[in-house]
N, C-alpha and C positions, 0 to 999 in steps of 0.2 A: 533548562537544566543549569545548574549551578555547578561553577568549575570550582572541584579541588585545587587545593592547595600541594597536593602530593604531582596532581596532572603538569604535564610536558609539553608544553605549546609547542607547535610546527615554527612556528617563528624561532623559538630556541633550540628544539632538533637541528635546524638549518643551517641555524649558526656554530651549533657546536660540531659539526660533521663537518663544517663549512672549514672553521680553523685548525679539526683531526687534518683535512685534507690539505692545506696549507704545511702543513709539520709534514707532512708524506712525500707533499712535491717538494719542500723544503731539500728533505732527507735524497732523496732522488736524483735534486738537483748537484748537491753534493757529493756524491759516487760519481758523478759524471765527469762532475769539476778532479776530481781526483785522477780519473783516470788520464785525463789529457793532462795534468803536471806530471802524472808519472814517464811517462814516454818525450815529453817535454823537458825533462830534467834530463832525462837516460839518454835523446837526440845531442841535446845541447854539452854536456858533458862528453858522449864521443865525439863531436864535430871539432870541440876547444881543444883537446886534449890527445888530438889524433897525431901519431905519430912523436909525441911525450912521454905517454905509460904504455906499458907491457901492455899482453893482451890479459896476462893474471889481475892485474891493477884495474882494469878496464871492465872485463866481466865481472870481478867481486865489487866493484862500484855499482855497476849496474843491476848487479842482484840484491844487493842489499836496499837501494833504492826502491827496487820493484816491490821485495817483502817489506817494508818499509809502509809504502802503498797500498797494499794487498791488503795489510792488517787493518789502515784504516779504511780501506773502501771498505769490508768487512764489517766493521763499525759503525759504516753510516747507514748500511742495509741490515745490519740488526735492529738498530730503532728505527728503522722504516717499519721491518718486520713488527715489534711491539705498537706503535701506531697502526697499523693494521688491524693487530688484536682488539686496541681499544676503540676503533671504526666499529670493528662486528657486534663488540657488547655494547655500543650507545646504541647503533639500532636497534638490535633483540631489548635493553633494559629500558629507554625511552618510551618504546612503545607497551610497555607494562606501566607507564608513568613513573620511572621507580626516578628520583631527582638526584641521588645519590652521585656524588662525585662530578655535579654537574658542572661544564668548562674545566674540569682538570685537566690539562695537558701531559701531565706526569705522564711518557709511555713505558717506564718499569713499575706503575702500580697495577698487580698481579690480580687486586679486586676488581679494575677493569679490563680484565680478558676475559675473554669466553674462558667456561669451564673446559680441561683437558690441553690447553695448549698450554705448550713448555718452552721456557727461556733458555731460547739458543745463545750457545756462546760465541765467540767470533769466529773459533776454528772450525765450528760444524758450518756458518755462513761460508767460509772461504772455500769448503768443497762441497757446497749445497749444490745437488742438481737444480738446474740444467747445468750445473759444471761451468757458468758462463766466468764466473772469475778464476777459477782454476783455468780455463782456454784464454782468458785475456791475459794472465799475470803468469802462469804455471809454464806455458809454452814458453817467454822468454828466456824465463830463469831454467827451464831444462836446455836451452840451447846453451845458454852461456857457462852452464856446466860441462853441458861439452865440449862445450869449447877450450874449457881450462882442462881438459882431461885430455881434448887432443896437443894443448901444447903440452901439458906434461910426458906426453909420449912422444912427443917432440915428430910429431906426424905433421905438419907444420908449422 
């Protein structure tokens, strides 16, 4: 049998899911690296600064730091998410032979998503369940809210 010219070698499948998944663990690795400078920065700022700034000066540092962070951990797991999409449609379109958009890396091109999914924006990422960035980033910055609520009430 004679191969088309339109047909998708496994040797090219391989590779192009091979480099999707490179851009995924990329992206992945990324959120990780983020999260350890955020608590990094927010450690090392109250340790330098302790007993210098207020405790207002201290938590509004610290929360803007964190949303700061938030936003782009947010960021780097929405085009994890879009890399995703385009994992699903190279296997379902490949295996039709369809060669279209072959090695594009672009993960905001919407021709390679699956039909029906929708491009999340960073704020729907930052309280996607399982809530895991909302509990890693949401928890500090509600504490250090309170904490500026308890010094303004001058509770200590």
């Amino acid at each position: 049998m004679e191969k088309k010219i339109t047909d998708v070698s496994l040797e090219e499948l391989h590779k192009e899911i091979d480099l999707i998944q490179a851009c995924i663990s990329r992206m992945a690795q990324n959120s990780f690296m983020i999260k350890g400078w955020a608590f990094t920065l927010v450690a090392a700022i109250s340790a330098l600064t302790a007993g210098k700034l207020n405790l207002y000066a201290l938590c509004a540092i610290g929360i803007f730091i964190l949303a700061v962070f938030w936003c782009l951990d947010a960021f780097f797991l929405k085009i994890e998410r879009f890399y995703r999409y385009k994992y699903e449609w190279v296997i379902e379109e490949r295996a039709k032979g369809n060669r279209e958009y072959l090695y594009d890396l672009r993960p905001d091109r919407k021709e390679t998503w699956k039909i029906g999914k929708k491009t999340p924006s960073i704020i729907s990422v930052m309280f996607a369940k399982p809530y895991t960035l909302l509990m890693f980033y949401g928890s500090p910055i509600f504490i250090g809210i309170v904490l500026i609520i308890l010094q303004a009430a001058n509770i200590f």
